[in-house]
C-alpha positions as CSV (number, residue, x, y, z in Angstrom):
1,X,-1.8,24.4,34.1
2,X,0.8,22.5,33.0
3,X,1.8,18.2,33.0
4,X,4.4,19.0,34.6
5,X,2.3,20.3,37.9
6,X,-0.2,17.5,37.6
7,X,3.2,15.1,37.5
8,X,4.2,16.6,41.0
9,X,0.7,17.0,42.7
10,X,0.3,12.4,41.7
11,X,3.7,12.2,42.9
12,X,3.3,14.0,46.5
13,X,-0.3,12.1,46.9
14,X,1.2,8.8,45.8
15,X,4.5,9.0,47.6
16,X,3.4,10.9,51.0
17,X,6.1,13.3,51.1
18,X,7.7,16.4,49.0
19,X,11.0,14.8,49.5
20,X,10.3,10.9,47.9
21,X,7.9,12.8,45.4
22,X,11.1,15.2,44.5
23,X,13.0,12.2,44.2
24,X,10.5,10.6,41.6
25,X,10.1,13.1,39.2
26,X,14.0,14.9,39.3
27,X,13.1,17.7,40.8
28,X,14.1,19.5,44.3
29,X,11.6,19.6,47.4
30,X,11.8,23.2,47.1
31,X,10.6,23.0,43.3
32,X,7.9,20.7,43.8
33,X,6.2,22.6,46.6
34,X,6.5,25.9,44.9
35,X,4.9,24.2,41.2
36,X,1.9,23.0,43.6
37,X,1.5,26.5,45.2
38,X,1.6,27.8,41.2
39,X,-1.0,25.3,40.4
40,X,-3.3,26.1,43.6
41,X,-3.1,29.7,42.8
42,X,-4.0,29.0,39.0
43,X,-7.3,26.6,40.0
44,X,-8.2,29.0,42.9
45,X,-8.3,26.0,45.7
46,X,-6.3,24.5,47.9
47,X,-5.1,21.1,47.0
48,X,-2.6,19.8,50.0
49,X,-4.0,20.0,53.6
50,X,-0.2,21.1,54.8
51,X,-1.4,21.0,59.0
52,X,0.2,17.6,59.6
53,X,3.6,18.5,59.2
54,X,5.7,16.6,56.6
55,X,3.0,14.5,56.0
56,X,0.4,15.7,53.1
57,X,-3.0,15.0,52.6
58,X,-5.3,15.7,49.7
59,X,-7.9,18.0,50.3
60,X,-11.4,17.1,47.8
61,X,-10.5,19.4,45.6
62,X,-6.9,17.9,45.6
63,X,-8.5,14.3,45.1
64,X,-10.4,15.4,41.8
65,X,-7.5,17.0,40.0
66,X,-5.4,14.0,40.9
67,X,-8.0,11.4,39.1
68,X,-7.5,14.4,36.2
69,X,-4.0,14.3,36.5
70,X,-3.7,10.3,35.9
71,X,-5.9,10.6,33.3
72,X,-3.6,13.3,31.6
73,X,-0.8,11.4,32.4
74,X,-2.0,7.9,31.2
75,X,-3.1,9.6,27.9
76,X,0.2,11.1,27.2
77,X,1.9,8.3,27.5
78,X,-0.5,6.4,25.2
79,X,0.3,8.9,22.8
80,X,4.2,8.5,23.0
81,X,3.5,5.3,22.7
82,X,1.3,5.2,19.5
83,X,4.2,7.5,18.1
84,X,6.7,5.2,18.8
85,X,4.7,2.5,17.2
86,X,4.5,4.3,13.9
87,X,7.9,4.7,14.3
88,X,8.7,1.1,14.6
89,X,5.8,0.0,12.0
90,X,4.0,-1.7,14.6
91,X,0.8,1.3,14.0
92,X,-0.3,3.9,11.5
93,X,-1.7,3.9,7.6
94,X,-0.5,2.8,5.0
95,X,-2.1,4.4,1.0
96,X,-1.2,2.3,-2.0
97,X,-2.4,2.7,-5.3
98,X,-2.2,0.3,-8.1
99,X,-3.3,0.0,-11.5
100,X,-6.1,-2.8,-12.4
101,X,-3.9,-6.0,-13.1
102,X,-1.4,-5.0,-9.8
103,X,-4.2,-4.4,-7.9
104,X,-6.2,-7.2,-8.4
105,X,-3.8,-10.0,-9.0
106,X,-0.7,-9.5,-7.4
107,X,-1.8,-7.1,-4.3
108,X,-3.6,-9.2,-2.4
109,X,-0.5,-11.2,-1.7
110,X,2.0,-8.6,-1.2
111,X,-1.0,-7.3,1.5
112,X,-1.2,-10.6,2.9
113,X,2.8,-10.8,3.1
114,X,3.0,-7.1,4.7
115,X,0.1,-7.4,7.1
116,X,1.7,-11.0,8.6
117,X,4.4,-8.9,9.8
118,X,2.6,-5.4,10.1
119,X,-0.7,-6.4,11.4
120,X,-1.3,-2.7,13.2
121,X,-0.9,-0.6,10.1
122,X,-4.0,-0.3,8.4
123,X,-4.0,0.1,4.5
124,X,-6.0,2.2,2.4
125,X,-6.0,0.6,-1.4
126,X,-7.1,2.8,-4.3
127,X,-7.0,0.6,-7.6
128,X,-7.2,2.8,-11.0
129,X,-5.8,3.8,-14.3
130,X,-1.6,4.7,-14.0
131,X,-1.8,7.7,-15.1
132,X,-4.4,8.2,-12.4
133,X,-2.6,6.8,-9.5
134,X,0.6,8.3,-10.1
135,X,-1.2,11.7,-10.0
136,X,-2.4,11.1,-7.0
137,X,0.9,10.0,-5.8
138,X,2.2,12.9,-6.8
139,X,0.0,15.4,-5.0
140,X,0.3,13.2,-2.0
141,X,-3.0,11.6,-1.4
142,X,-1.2,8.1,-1.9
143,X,2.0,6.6,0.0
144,X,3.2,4.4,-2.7
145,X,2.1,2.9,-6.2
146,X,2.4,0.2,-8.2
147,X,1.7,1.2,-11.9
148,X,2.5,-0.5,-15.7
149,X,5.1,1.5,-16.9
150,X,8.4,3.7,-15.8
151,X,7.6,7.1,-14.4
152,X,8.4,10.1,-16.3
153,X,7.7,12.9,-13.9
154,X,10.7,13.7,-12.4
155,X,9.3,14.1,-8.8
156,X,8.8,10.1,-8.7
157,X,11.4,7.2,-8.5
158,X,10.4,4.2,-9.3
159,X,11.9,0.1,-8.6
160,X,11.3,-2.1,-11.1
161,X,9.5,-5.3,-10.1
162,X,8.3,-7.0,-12.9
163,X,8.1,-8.2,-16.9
164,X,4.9,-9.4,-18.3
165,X,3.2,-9.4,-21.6
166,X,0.2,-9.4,-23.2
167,X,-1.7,-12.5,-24.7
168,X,-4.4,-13.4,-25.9
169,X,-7.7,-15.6,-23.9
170,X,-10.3,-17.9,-24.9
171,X,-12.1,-20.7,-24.7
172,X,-10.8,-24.1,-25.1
173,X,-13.0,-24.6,-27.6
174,X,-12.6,-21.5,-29.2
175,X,-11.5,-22.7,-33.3
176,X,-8.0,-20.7,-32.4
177,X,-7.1,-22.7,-29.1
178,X,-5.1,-25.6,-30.5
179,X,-2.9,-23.1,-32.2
180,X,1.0,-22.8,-30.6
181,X,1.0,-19.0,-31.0
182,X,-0.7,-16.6,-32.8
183,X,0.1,-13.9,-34.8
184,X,-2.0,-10.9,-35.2
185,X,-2.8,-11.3,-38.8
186,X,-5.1,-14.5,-36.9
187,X,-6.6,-11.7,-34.6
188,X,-7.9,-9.8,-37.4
189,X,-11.4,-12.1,-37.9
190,X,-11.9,-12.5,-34.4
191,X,-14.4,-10.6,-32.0
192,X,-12.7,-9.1,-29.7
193,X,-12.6,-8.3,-25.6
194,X,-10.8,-5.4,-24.6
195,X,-10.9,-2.4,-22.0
196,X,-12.2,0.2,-22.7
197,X,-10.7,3.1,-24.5
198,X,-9.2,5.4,-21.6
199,X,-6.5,2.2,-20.3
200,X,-2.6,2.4,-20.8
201,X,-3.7,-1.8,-21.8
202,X,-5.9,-0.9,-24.4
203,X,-3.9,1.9,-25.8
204,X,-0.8,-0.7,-26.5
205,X,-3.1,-2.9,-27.8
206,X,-4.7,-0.6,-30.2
207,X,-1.2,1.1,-31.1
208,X,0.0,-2.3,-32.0
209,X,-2.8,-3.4,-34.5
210,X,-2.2,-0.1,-35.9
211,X,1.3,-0.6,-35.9
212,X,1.1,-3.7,-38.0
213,X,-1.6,-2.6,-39.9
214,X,-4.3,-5.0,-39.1
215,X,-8.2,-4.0,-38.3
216,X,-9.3,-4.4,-34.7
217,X,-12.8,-6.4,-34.7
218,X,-13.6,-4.8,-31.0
219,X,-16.4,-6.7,-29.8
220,X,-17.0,-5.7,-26.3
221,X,-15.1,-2.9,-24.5
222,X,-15.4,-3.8,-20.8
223,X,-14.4,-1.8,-17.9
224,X,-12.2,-4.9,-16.1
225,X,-10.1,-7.9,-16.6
226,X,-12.3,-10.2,-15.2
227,X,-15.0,-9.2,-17.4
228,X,-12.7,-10.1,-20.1
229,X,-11.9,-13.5,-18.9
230,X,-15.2,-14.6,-17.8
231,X,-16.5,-13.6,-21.4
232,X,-14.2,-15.3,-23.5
233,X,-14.8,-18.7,-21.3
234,X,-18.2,-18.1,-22.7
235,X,-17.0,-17.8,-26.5
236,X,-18.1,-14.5,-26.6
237,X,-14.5,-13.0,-28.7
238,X,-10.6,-13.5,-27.6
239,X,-9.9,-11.4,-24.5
240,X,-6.2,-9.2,-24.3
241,X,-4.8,-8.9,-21.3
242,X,-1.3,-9.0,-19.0
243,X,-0.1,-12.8,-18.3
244,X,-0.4,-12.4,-15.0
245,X,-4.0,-12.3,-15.2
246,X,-4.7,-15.8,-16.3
247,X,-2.2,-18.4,-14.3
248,X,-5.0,-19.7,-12.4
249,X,-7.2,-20.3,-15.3
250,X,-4.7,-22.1,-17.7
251,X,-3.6,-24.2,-14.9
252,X,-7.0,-25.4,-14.6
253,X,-8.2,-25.1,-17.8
254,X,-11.1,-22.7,-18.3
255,X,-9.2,-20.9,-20.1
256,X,-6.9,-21.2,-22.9
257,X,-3.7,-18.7,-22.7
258,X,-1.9,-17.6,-26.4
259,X,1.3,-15.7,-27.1
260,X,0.9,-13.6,-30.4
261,X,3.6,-12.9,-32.1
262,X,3.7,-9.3,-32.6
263,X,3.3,-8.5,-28.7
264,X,6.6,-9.7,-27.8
265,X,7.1,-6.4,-26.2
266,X,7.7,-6.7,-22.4
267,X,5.3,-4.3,-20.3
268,X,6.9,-3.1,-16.8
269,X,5.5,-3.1,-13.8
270,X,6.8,-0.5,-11.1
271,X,6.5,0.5,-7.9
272,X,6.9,4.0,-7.2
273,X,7.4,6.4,-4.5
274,X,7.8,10.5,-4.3
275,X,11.5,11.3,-5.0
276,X,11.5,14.9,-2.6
277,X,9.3,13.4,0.3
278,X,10.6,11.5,3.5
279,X,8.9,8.4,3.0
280,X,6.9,7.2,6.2
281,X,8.5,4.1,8.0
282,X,5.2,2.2,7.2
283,X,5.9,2.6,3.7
284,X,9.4,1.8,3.9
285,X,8.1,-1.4,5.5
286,X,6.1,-1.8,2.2
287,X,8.6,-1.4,0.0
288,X,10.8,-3.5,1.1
289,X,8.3,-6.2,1.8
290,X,7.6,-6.0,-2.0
291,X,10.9,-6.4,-3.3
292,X,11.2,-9.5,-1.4
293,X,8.5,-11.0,-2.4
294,X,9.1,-10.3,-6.1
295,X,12.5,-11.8,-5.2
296,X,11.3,-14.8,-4.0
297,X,8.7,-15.5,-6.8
298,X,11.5,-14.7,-9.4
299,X,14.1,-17.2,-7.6
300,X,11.6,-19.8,-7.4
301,X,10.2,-19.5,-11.3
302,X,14.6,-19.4,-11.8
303,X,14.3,-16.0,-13.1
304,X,16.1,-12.9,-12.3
305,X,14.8,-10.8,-9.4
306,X,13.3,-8.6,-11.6
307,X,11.4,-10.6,-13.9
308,X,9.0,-13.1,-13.7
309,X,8.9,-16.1,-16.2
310,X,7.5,-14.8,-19.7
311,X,5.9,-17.2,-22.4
312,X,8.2,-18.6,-25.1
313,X,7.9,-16.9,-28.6
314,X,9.1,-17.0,-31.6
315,X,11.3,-14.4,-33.2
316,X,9.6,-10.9,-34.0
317,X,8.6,-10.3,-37.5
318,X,9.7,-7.2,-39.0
319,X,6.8,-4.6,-39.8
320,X,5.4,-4.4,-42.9
Protein backbone atom coordinates (compact mmCIF):
# COMPACT_ATOMS: atom_id res chain seq x y z
CA UNK A 1 0.00 0.00 0.00
CA UNK A 2 1.37 3.06 -0.89
CA UNK A 3 0.38 7.29 -0.06
CA UNK A 4 0.13 7.60 -3.17
CA UNK A 5 -3.09 5.16 -3.51
CA UNK A 6 -4.62 6.48 -0.35
CA UNK A 7 -4.06 10.13 -2.14
CA UNK A 8 -6.28 8.85 -5.09
CA UNK A 9 -8.97 6.67 -3.20
CA UNK A 10 -9.64 10.68 -0.73
CA UNK A 11 -9.53 12.28 -3.96
CA UNK A 12 -12.26 10.12 -5.90
CA UNK A 13 -14.51 10.07 -2.55
CA UNK A 14 -14.05 13.77 -1.99
CA UNK A 15 -14.36 14.90 -5.59
CA UNK A 16 -17.18 12.36 -6.94
CA UNK A 17 -15.47 11.47 -10.11
CA UNK A 18 -12.14 9.75 -11.52
CA UNK A 19 -11.85 12.66 -13.82
CA UNK A 20 -11.91 15.94 -11.05
CA UNK A 21 -9.96 13.41 -8.77
CA UNK A 22 -7.32 12.88 -11.78
CA UNK A 23 -7.25 16.44 -12.11
CA UNK A 24 -6.34 16.98 -8.30
CA UNK A 25 -3.64 14.88 -7.80
CA UNK A 26 -1.82 15.13 -11.58
CA UNK A 27 -2.53 12.06 -12.63
CA UNK A 28 -4.75 10.61 -15.69
CA UNK A 29 -8.35 8.91 -15.13
CA UNK A 30 -6.88 5.92 -16.49
CA UNK A 31 -4.01 5.99 -13.71
CA UNK A 32 -6.17 6.70 -10.90
CA UNK A 33 -8.63 3.89 -11.49
CA UNK A 34 -6.04 1.30 -12.23
CA UNK A 35 -3.85 2.49 -8.60
CA UNK A 36 -7.42 1.89 -6.79
CA UNK A 37 -7.96 -1.55 -8.49
CA UNK A 38 -3.98 -2.19 -7.25
CA UNK A 39 -4.93 -1.09 -3.87
CA UNK A 40 -8.35 -3.27 -3.79
CA UNK A 41 -6.49 -6.21 -4.88
CA UNK A 42 -3.69 -5.65 -2.15
CA UNK A 43 -6.47 -5.12 0.99
CA UNK A 44 -8.66 -8.02 -0.55
CA UNK A 45 -12.03 -5.71 -0.58
CA UNK A 46 -13.69 -3.78 -2.70
CA UNK A 47 -13.54 -0.12 -2.05
CA UNK A 48 -15.72 1.85 -4.90
CA UNK A 49 -19.32 0.62 -5.55
CA UNK A 50 -18.64 1.28 -9.51
CA UNK A 51 -22.80 0.36 -10.44
CA UNK A 52 -23.76 3.99 -10.82
CA UNK A 53 -21.94 4.86 -13.69
CA UNK A 54 -19.48 7.74 -13.49
CA UNK A 55 -20.61 8.39 -10.27
CA UNK A 56 -18.57 6.45 -7.25
CA UNK A 57 -19.59 5.56 -4.02
CA UNK A 58 -17.65 4.24 -1.06
CA UNK A 59 -18.46 0.95 -0.10
CA UNK A 60 -17.73 0.39 4.18
CA UNK A 61 -14.79 -0.98 3.65
CA UNK A 62 -13.90 2.08 1.28
CA UNK A 63 -15.15 4.48 4.07
CA UNK A 64 -12.60 3.08 6.77
CA UNK A 65 -9.52 3.21 4.71
CA UNK A 66 -10.47 6.71 3.71
CA UNK A 67 -10.60 8.00 7.60
CA UNK A 68 -6.94 5.88 7.40
CA UNK A 69 -6.04 7.57 4.45
CA UNK A 70 -6.60 11.26 5.96
CA UNK A 71 -5.03 10.32 8.82
CA UNK A 72 -1.77 9.21 6.71
CA UNK A 73 -2.10 12.06 4.78
CA UNK A 74 -2.51 14.74 7.59
CA UNK A 75 0.42 13.11 9.42
CA UNK A 76 2.70 13.48 6.45
CA UNK A 77 2.25 16.65 6.02
CA UNK A 78 2.79 17.41 9.72
CA UNK A 79 5.99 15.90 9.29
CA UNK A 80 7.04 18.07 6.11
CA UNK A 81 6.14 20.63 8.02
CA UNK A 82 8.13 20.06 11.32
CA UNK A 83 11.06 19.53 8.73
CA UNK A 84 10.66 22.56 7.29
CA UNK A 85 10.53 24.24 10.66
CA UNK A 86 13.91 22.98 11.66
CA UNK A 87 14.94 24.12 8.58
CA UNK A 88 13.87 27.58 9.11
CA UNK A 89 14.70 27.48 13.05
CA UNK A 90 11.26 27.84 13.93
CA UNK A 91 11.57 23.85 15.65
CA UNK A 92 14.18 21.31 16.80
CA UNK A 93 17.07 21.17 19.66
CA UNK A 94 19.51 22.97 20.37
CA UNK A 95 22.91 21.23 22.88
CA UNK A 96 25.24 23.86 24.31
CA UNK A 97 27.82 23.34 26.65
CA UNK A 98 29.67 25.89 28.66
CA UNK A 99 32.12 26.05 31.18
CA UNK A 100 31.06 27.22 34.90
CA UNK A 101 31.47 31.23 34.62
CA UNK A 102 29.82 31.12 30.75
CA UNK A 103 27.31 29.04 31.84
CA UNK A 104 26.19 30.66 34.74
CA UNK A 105 26.66 34.29 34.17
CA UNK A 106 26.53 35.09 30.76
CA UNK A 107 24.18 32.10 29.33
CA UNK A 108 21.22 32.89 30.66
CA UNK A 109 21.10 36.05 28.60
CA UNK A 110 22.38 34.82 25.38
CA UNK A 111 19.33 32.00 26.02
CA UNK A 112 16.99 34.63 26.81
CA UNK A 113 18.16 36.64 23.51
CA UNK A 114 17.99 33.36 21.26
CA UNK A 115 14.71 31.96 22.69
CA UNK A 116 12.93 35.64 21.95
CA UNK A 117 13.44 34.94 18.47
CA UNK A 118 13.58 31.03 18.52
CA UNK A 119 10.91 30.21 20.89
CA UNK A 120 10.31 26.50 19.21
CA UNK A 121 13.82 25.20 19.57
CA UNK A 122 14.28 23.64 22.74
CA UNK A 123 17.84 23.78 24.43
CA UNK A 124 19.60 21.18 26.20
CA UNK A 125 22.49 23.08 28.48
CA UNK A 126 25.34 21.00 29.91
CA UNK A 127 27.56 23.31 32.17
CA UNK A 128 31.18 21.64 33.12
CA UNK A 129 34.86 21.81 33.03
CA UNK A 130 36.37 23.00 29.21
CA UNK A 131 38.23 20.36 28.83
CA UNK A 132 35.12 18.40 29.43
CA UNK A 133 32.71 20.18 27.18
CA UNK A 134 34.81 20.41 24.34
CA UNK A 135 35.22 16.57 24.48
CA UNK A 136 31.94 16.18 24.32
CA UNK A 137 31.78 18.51 21.48
CA UNK A 138 33.92 16.75 19.82
CA UNK A 139 32.36 13.32 19.87
CA UNK A 140 29.18 15.00 19.02
CA UNK A 141 26.95 14.77 22.04
CA UNK A 142 26.93 18.79 22.12
CA UNK A 143 26.00 21.32 19.21
CA UNK A 144 28.04 24.16 20.27
CA UNK A 145 30.36 25.41 23.32
CA UNK A 146 31.34 28.16 24.99
CA UNK A 147 34.70 27.35 26.87
CA UNK A 148 37.78 29.62 28.59
CA UNK A 149 40.35 29.21 26.35
CA UNK A 150 41.29 28.73 22.40
CA UNK A 151 40.79 25.21 21.09
CA UNK A 152 43.73 23.15 20.17
CA UNK A 153 42.18 20.13 18.67
CA UNK A 154 42.16 20.59 15.23
CA UNK A 155 38.61 19.14 14.56
CA UNK A 156 37.14 22.42 16.39
CA UNK A 157 36.97 26.22 15.29
CA UNK A 158 36.48 28.48 17.56
CA UNK A 159 35.08 32.73 17.52
CA UNK A 160 36.44 34.65 20.02
CA UNK A 161 33.90 36.47 22.12
CA UNK A 162 35.37 37.73 25.02
CA UNK A 163 38.51 39.10 27.50
CA UNK A 164 38.16 38.88 31.14
CA UNK A 165 40.47 38.46 34.05
CA UNK A 166 40.83 37.22 37.20
CA UNK A 167 40.50 39.22 40.49
CA UNK A 168 40.33 38.96 43.65
CA UNK A 169 36.68 39.10 46.21
CA UNK A 170 35.91 40.04 49.57
CA UNK A 171 34.21 41.61 51.97
CA UNK A 172 33.96 45.27 52.37
CA UNK A 173 35.26 44.93 55.52
CA UNK A 174 37.77 42.64 54.77
CA UNK A 175 41.42 44.68 56.18
CA UNK A 176 42.50 44.36 52.18
CA UNK A 177 39.26 46.20 50.75
CA UNK A 178 40.38 49.82 50.76
CA UNK A 179 43.43 48.90 48.88
CA UNK A 180 43.53 50.27 44.91
CA UNK A 181 45.02 46.89 43.65
CA UNK A 182 46.77 44.26 44.96
CA UNK A 183 49.66 42.44 44.31
CA UNK A 184 50.16 38.96 45.05
CA UNK A 185 52.85 39.29 47.49
CA UNK A 186 49.45 40.89 49.66
CA UNK A 187 47.69 37.45 48.79
CA UNK A 188 50.31 35.46 50.40
CA UNK A 189 48.80 35.93 54.29
CA UNK A 190 45.33 35.65 53.24
CA UNK A 191 42.96 32.54 53.54
CA UNK A 192 41.96 31.74 50.45
CA UNK A 193 38.69 30.55 48.25
CA UNK A 194 39.36 28.76 45.23
CA UNK A 195 37.94 25.76 43.04
CA UNK A 196 38.87 22.98 43.46
CA UNK A 197 41.91 21.31 42.03
CA UNK A 198 40.54 19.64 38.61
CA UNK A 199 39.42 23.61 37.04
CA UNK A 200 41.34 25.31 34.07
CA UNK A 201 40.52 28.57 36.89
CA UNK A 202 42.27 27.09 39.49
CA UNK A 203 45.08 25.68 37.51
CA UNK A 204 46.02 29.55 36.36
CA UNK A 205 45.66 30.50 39.55
CA UNK A 206 47.96 28.00 41.15
CA UNK A 207 50.45 28.27 38.09
CA UNK A 208 50.70 31.95 38.80
CA UNK A 209 51.54 31.89 42.64
CA UNK A 210 54.06 29.46 41.53
CA UNK A 211 55.11 31.52 38.85
CA UNK A 212 55.99 34.37 41.15
CA UNK A 213 57.02 32.38 43.83
CA UNK A 214 54.59 33.10 46.54
CA UNK A 215 52.73 30.36 48.91
CA UNK A 216 49.08 29.75 48.34
CA UNK A 217 47.18 29.84 51.87
CA UNK A 218 44.14 27.70 50.30
CA UNK A 219 41.49 27.95 52.66
CA UNK A 220 38.50 26.36 51.11
CA UNK A 221 38.40 24.55 47.79
CA UNK A 222 34.79 24.79 46.62
CA UNK A 223 33.19 23.19 43.76
CA UNK A 224 31.44 26.73 42.31
CA UNK A 225 31.72 30.38 41.92
CA UNK A 226 28.99 31.22 43.94
CA UNK A 227 30.30 29.31 46.74
CA UNK A 228 33.20 31.46 46.49
CA UNK A 229 31.39 34.70 46.47
CA UNK A 230 28.91 33.97 49.10
CA UNK A 231 31.90 32.95 51.46
CA UNK A 232 34.09 35.70 51.16
CA UNK A 233 30.87 38.18 51.87
CA UNK A 234 31.11 36.26 55.01
CA UNK A 235 34.93 36.99 55.67
CA UNK A 236 35.65 33.54 55.44
CA UNK A 237 39.24 34.17 52.95
CA UNK A 238 39.57 36.37 49.48
CA UNK A 239 37.71 34.45 46.75
CA UNK A 240 39.55 34.23 42.86
CA UNK A 241 37.51 34.25 40.17
CA UNK A 242 36.72 35.71 36.40
CA UNK A 243 35.38 39.46 36.47
CA UNK A 244 32.43 38.68 34.97
CA UNK A 245 31.42 36.94 37.98
CA UNK A 246 30.99 39.83 40.33
CA UNK A 247 29.36 43.02 38.40
CA UNK A 248 26.28 42.60 40.20
CA UNK A 249 27.86 42.42 43.61
CA UNK A 250 30.31 45.46 43.26
CA UNK A 251 27.53 47.50 41.93
CA UNK A 252 25.69 46.93 44.98
CA UNK A 253 28.26 46.46 47.25
CA UNK A 254 28.39 43.09 48.98
CA UNK A 255 31.14 42.56 47.63
CA UNK A 256 34.40 44.24 47.13
CA UNK A 257 36.16 43.53 43.56
CA UNK A 258 40.35 43.81 43.43
CA UNK A 259 42.72 43.76 40.40
CA UNK A 260 46.14 42.04 41.48
CA UNK A 261 48.78 42.95 39.85
CA UNK A 262 50.36 39.88 38.65
CA UNK A 263 47.04 38.56 36.88
CA UNK A 264 47.10 41.02 34.22
CA UNK A 265 46.87 38.16 31.88
CA UNK A 266 43.64 38.24 29.77
CA UNK A 267 41.68 34.77 29.86
CA UNK A 268 39.56 34.08 26.49
CA UNK A 269 36.38 33.05 26.26
CA UNK A 270 35.33 31.09 23.02
CA UNK A 271 32.67 29.73 21.39
CA UNK A 272 33.28 26.79 19.47
CA UNK A 273 31.83 24.56 16.98
CA UNK A 274 33.04 21.14 15.04
CA UNK A 275 35.18 22.21 12.08
CA UNK A 276 34.25 18.78 9.61
CA UNK A 277 30.38 18.80 10.63
CA UNK A 278 27.49 20.70 8.87
CA UNK A 279 26.38 22.70 11.58
CA UNK A 280 22.41 22.40 12.20
CA UNK A 281 20.46 25.63 11.14
CA UNK A 282 19.38 25.92 14.93
CA UNK A 283 22.93 26.27 15.80
CA UNK A 284 23.71 28.52 13.20
CA UNK A 285 20.89 30.58 14.67
CA UNK A 286 22.86 30.40 17.98
CA UNK A 287 25.90 31.50 16.80
CA UNK A 288 25.02 34.15 15.30
CA UNK A 289 22.71 35.37 17.99
CA UNK A 290 25.87 35.27 20.22
CA UNK A 291 28.06 37.28 18.24
CA UNK A 292 25.54 39.91 18.27
CA UNK A 293 24.99 40.12 21.48
CA UNK A 294 28.65 40.20 22.45
CA UNK A 295 28.64 42.98 19.85
CA UNK A 296 26.23 44.97 21.42
CA UNK A 297 27.52 44.64 25.07
CA UNK A 298 31.15 45.55 23.66
CA UNK A 299 29.72 48.72 21.66
CA UNK A 300 27.83 49.84 24.57
CA UNK A 301 30.85 49.39 27.36
CA UNK A 302 32.87 51.43 24.06
CA UNK A 303 34.97 48.42 23.61
CA UNK A 304 35.88 46.47 20.61
CA UNK A 305 33.54 43.71 19.58
CA UNK A 306 35.57 41.30 20.96
CA UNK A 307 36.31 42.38 24.34
CA UNK A 308 34.52 43.48 27.07
CA UNK A 309 35.77 46.33 29.42
CA UNK A 310 38.71 44.96 31.67
CA UNK A 311 39.81 46.67 35.11
CA UNK A 312 42.55 49.25 34.97
CA UNK A 313 46.05 48.06 36.22
CA UNK A 314 49.09 49.03 36.72
CA UNK A 315 52.09 47.93 34.63
CA UNK A 316 53.24 44.16 35.07
CA UNK A 317 56.12 43.58 37.30
CA UNK A 318 58.79 41.54 35.99
CA UNK A 319 59.25 38.05 37.69
CA UNK A 320 61.58 37.52 40.22
Amino acid sequence: MELMQLQMLVAVAEEGSLQEAAARVYRTASAVSIAISKLEKEVGVVLLDRAHGRAFRLTAAGEVLVDYGRRLISLRDEALAAVGGIRSVEQGQLRIGANQSIGEYLLPQLTKAFQTRYPGVKLKIVIGYSDAILSALKHQELDVALVAGQPQDGDLRGHLLVRDRLIAVMSPRQRLADRDVLSIQDLASEPLIVLTATSELRERVAKTFQRFRVPMNVQVETATLESIKRMAAREVGVGIVPRMCVEEEAANGQLVAKTIDEFCDERMLWMVCRRTTTLSPPCRAFMKVTKAEFSRLSKRDGENTSSLPIPRQRPKRPNP
